[in-house]
N, C-alpha and C positions, 0 to 999 in steps of 0.2 A: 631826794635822799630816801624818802621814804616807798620810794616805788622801785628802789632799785638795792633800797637794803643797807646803803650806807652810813654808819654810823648808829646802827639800828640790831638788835639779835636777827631780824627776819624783813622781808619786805611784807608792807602791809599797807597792799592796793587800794585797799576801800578809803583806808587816813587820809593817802596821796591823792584820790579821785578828790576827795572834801576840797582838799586845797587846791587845786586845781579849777575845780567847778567854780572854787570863790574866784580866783585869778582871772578866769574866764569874764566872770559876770562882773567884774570893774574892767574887762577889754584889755586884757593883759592876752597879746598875742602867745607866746608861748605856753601860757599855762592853756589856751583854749585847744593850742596842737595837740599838747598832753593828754589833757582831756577826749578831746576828739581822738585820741590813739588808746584813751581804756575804752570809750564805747565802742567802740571797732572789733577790740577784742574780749570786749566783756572782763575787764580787769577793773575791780572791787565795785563796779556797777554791772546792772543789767545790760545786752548788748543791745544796740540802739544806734545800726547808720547813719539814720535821717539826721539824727540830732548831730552825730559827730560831722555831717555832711555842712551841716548848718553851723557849727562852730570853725570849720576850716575855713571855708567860703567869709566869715567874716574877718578872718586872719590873712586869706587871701589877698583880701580890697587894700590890706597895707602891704603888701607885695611879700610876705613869710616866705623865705623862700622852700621850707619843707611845709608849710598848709599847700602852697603852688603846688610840688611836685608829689604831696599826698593823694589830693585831688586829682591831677591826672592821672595818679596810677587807680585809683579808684573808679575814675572814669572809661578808663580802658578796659577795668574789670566786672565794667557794667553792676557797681553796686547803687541799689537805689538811694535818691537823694532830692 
């Protein structure tokens, strides 16, 4: 909600990234995808591939099926990882 502005006067990336990054680090696959899609684009964090590469990949091993299809278009896109 907070990445996307709802319920909110404004969207405010950096808040969203916090909770995210928490979601991530207890292995909440989705929030790692989220996450892995601000680093990617540098929304409320610095941008940082490798990291978002390595947050998908672990979402992947439970078969996400958008960390899956993240990854290969990323793959395709030759970004590093």
């Amino acid at each position: 909600m907070l990445a996307s502005g709802v319920g909110v006067d404004q969207p405010d990336f950096r808040a969203a990234a916090d909770w995210f990054s928490r979601g991530a680090a207890l292995g909440d696959t989705n929030a790692s995808v989220a996450m892995a899609d601000c680093l990617l684009k540098g929304m409320g964090v610095p941008r940082d591939p490798k990291k978002a590469v390595e947050l998908l990949r672990a979402a992947a091993a439970f078969n996400h099926p958008a960390a899956l299809s993240m990854l290969g278009d990323l793959t395709r896109r030759g970004v590093p990882g």
